[in-house]
N, C-alpha and C positions, 0 to 999 in steps of 0.2 A: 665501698662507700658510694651513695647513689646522691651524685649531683642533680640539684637542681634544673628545669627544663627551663630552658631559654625562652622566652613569648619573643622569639625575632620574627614571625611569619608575617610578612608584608601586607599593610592596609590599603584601604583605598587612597588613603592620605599620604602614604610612603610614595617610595621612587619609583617615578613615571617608566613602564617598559620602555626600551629603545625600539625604533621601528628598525626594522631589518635591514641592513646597509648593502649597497653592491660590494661584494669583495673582489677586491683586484685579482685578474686570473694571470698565472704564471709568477708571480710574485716570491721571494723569498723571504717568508714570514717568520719571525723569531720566534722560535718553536721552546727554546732555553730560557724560559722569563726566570731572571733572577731579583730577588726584591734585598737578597744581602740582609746583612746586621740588625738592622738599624727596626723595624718591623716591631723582631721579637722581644729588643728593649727596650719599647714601646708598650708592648701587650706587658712585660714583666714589671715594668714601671708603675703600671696602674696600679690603684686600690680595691682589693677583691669587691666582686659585682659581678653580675651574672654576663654582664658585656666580654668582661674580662675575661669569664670562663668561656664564651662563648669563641672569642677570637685567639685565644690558647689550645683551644683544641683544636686550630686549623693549621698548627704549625709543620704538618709535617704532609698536609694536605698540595697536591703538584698545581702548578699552576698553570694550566692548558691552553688559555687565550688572553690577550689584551684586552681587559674591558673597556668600555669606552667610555666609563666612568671616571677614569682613570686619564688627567689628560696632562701633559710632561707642559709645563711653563715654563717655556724660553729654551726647554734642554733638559739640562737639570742643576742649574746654578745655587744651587745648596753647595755643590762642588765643585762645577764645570763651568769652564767660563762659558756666560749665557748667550746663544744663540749660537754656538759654534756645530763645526759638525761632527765634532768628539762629544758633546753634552747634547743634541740630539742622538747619537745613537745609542749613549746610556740612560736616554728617557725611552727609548725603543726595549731596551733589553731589561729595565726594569717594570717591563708592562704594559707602559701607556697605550691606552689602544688611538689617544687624538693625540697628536702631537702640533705645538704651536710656533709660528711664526710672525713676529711682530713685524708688521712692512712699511719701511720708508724709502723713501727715491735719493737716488745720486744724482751729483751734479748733470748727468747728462739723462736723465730720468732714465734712468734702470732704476728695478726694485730690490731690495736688499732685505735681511734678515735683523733688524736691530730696535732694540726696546724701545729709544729716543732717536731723533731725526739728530738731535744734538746730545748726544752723551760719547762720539770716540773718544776724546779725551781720559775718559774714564775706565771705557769696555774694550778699549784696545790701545796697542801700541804707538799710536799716532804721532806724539808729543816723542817720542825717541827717531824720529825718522825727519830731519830738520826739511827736507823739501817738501814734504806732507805738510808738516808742521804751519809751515808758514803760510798754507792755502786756508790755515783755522778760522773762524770767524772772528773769536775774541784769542788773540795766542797766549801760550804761558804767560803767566804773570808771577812772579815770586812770592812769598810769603816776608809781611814787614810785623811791625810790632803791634800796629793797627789792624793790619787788615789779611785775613788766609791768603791763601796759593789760589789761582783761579787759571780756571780758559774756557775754550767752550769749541769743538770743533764738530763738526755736521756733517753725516752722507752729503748733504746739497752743498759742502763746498769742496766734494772732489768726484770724480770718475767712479765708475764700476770699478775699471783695472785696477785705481790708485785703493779702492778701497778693498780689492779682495789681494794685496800686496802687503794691508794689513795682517797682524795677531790679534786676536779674541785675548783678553784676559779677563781674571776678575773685576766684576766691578768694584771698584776701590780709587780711593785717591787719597791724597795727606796733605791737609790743611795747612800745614805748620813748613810742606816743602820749601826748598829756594833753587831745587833744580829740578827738572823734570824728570828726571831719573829718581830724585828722592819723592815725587809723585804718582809715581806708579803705586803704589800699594797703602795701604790703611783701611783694609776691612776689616768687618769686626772679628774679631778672634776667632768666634765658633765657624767662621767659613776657615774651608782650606787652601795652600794654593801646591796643593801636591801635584792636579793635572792643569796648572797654569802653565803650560810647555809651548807657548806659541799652538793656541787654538787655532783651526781651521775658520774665518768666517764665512757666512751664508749668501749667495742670492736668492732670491728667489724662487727661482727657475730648478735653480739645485736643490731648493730644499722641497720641491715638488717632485722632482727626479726620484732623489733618496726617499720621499717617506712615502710615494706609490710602490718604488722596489719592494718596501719592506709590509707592504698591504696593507697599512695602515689609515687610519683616517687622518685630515689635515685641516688646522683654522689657523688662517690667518687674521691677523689682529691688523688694519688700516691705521695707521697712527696719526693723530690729531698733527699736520705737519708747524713748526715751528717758527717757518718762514713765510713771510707774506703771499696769500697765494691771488692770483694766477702767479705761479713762479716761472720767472724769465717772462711773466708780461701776458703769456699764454696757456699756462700749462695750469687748467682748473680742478677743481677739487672734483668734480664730476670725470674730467678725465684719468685721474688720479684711480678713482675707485673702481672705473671700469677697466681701464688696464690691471688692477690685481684680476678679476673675474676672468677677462682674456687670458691670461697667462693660463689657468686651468682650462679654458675653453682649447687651447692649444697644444698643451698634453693628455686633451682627450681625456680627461678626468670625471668621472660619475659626482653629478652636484649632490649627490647622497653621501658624498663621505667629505664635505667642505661644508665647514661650517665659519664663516665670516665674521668678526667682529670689528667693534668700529665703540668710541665715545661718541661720536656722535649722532646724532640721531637721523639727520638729511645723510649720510652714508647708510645706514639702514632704512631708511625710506627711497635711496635712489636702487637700492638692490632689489626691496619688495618691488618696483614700478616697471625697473628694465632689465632684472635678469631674476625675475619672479623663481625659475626653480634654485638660483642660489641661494635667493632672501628668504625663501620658507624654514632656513635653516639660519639665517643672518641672527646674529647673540648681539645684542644691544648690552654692550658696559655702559654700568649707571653708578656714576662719581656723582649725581646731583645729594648722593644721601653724606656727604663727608661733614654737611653742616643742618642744624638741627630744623632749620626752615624749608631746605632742600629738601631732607630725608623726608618731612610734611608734604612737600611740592609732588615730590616724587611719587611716593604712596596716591594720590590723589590721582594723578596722571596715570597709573598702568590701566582703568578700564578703555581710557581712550587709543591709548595706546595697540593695545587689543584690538578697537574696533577697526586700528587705521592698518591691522596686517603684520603687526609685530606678536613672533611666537614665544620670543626668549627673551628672558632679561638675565642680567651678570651683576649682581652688585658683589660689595665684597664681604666676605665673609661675616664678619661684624653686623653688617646690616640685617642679615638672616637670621640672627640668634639676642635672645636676652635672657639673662641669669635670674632664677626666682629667689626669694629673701634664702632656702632654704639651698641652696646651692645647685639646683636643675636647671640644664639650658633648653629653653624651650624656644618655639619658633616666633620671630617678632613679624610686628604689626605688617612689615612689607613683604617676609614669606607667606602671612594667612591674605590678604589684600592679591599678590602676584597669583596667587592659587584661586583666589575664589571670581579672577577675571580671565579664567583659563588660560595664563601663561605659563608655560615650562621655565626654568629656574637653573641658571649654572653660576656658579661662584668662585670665587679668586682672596687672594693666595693662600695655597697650604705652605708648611715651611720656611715660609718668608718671615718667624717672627723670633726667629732663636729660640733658647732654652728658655722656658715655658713660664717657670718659676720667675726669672726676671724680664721677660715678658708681662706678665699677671701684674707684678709691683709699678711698671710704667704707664701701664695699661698702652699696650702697642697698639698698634692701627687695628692690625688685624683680629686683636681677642681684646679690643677695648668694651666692647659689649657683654662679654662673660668672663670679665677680667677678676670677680669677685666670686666666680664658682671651678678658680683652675689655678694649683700651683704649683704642679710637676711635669713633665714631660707626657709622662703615658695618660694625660688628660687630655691630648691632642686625638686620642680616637673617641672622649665623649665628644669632641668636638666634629669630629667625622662621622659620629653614628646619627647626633644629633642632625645634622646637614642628610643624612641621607635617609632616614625613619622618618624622623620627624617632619622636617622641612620637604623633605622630598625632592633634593635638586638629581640634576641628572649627567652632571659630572662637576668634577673637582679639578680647578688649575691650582698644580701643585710645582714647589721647586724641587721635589725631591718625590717622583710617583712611587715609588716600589711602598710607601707609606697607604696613599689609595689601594697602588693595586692588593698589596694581603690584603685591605678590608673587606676590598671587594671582592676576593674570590671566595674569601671565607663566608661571607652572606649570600652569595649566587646573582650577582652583580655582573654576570657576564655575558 
């Protein structure tokens, strides 16, 4: 039986090559990319199509390098508690060729590894360690008949030390808690907490250690800080961004394998101005599209953006795709706009949206825009091929890469 030939041969319109990156030398590169289960019940999930046939017949194909398509979000907190350095290095061994670091400062400004300036209460052990506890901003609060379980604790209200004495766990919490032991956990189902074992958490500094070791590329995320800044009076948003930069400037790191993000935009225009060979690579996340006047604002705004030295834009996934009445996800108004004012394009989150099927019914954050052309699982690679053909972005932050990486190896995505 002679299968249909696949039209995947890449257009002008498809994904932008990578330029050549410095590879780290002496490095211990993970040579053993494993992308596990989850892939092939993926590709078996879908509805025959010649996509199908085409990512099926790469199941048995080896997989020889981390694309950099391919980028680990937070770790791989599909599973692992995020930002830890057990969920970075099974975003290492399932492929990722960029691996991400979200960076907020501690009390004594060190930089640290974490999604929010104010989420340990949630992403770690914080609230079970009563001397920690009590440095929180907002502390435990119990759960009454009125009103959930609350708190809110900060890298900026402790130490480096105090916070790498922490556990990483799932992020989870339970509304309905009245002790903080009965807060630790309430995620949603389809996460697991099988490696919730007291994760290792991240600084900085280490997580630039570990993913040069491993020859990989690295972005870190600048996180919109929480707290009133100049914090302690003196400590400015400007100094804030320049010490992430130092920190690579001091392990001697190639600005060709760092790629910078930041929400906001004066973070990416102070990196284009004073550390020009980081900012050529600085990924501007754009949340202006979450509301429908924004997403307008937004579109409008990338030729200028363009003009003022900005290479990359991030929006999130949703933004880059709309569903036709016949059920095709084709690329919206702000991938053809970001393309046709020559910006390269990277996007956020894969994984982040659970089982697909009720996902689609909610219409979730992240597939609210092709909520109407997706109702099973294995329609998470029309969604990937769509993003990577059509749209043309030039990598995917995923919570779970080994997903990117088969796509990618299987299309030569490397």
């Amino acid at each position: 039986m002679h299968l249909p030939v696949l039209p995947l041969l890449l257009t002008a319109g498809a994904v932008t090559a990578m330029p050549a990156v410095p590879r780290a030398e002496g490095k211990t590169v993970v040579s053993n990319i494993q992308v596990g289960p989850r892939p092939f019940y993926l590709v078996d999930n879908m509805s025959e199509s010649p996509l199908k046939q085409k990512l099926a017949s790469c199941s048995e194909k080896p997989i020889e390098k981390a694309p950099a398509f391919s980028i680990s979000h937070r770790g791989a907190p599909l599973q692992f508690p995020e930002h830890s350095r057990q969920g970075m290095l099974a975003g290492a061994r399932m492929g990722a060729g960029i691996i991400e670091c979200d960076v907020a400062f501690t009390k004594d400004r060190e930089l640290v590894c974490r999604h929010s300036q104010c989420d340990l209460h949630t992403t770690t052990n914080i609230l079970m360690i009563p001397e920690l506890a009590a440095k929180c901003s907002k502390p435990f609060t119990p759960a009454t008949a009125s009103q959930p379980a609350s708190a809110q604790c900060c890298t900026s209200d402790i130490t480096l030390a105090e916070f790498k004495s922490l556990c990483a766990k799932m992020d989870s919490s339970n509304a309905a808690a009245t002790t903080p032991q009965e807060y630790q956990y309430g995620g949603p189902a389809w996460r697991t907490e099988l490696y919730d074992t007291c994760a290792e958490p991240m600084e900085h500094n280490e997580y630039i250690e570990l993913i040069d070791s491993l020859g990989l590329q690295l972005s870190p995320e600048l996180k919109t800080p929480a707290v009133a800044m100049p914090f302690q009076g003196s400590y400015t948003q400007e100094m804030y961004a320049q010490q992430l930069i130092d920190d690579y400037k001091r392990h001697g790191i190639d600005p060709g394998r760092v790629w910078p993000q930041s929400f906001l935009q004066a973070d990416i225009l102070y990196w284009i101005d004073n550390e020009p060979s980081f900012g050529r690579q600085a990924i501007y996340l754009d949340e202006r599209v979450d509301t429908k006047d924004g997403y307008q604002a937004a579109v409008d705004s990338l030729p200028e953006l363009a003009k003022r030295g900005v290479k990359i834009m991030a929006p999130p996934i949703f933004a880059l795709l709309n569903a036709t009445a016949d059920g095709e996800i084709v690329p919206s108004e702000y991938a053809v706009a970001a393309k046709d004012a020559g910006l390269d394009l990277f996007t956020w989150s894969l994984e982040r949206s659970g089982p697909l099927q009720q996902a689609a019914k909610t219409s979730e954050y992240y597939v609210q825009s092709v909520a109407s052309a997706i109702s099973k699982d294995g329609d998470l690679y029309r969604i990937v091929d769509a993003l990577a053909r059509k749209v043309g972005v030039r990598g995917i932050f995923s919570d779970w890469p080994a997903t990117v990486t088969y796509y990618a190896n299987c299309m030569g995505f490397n």
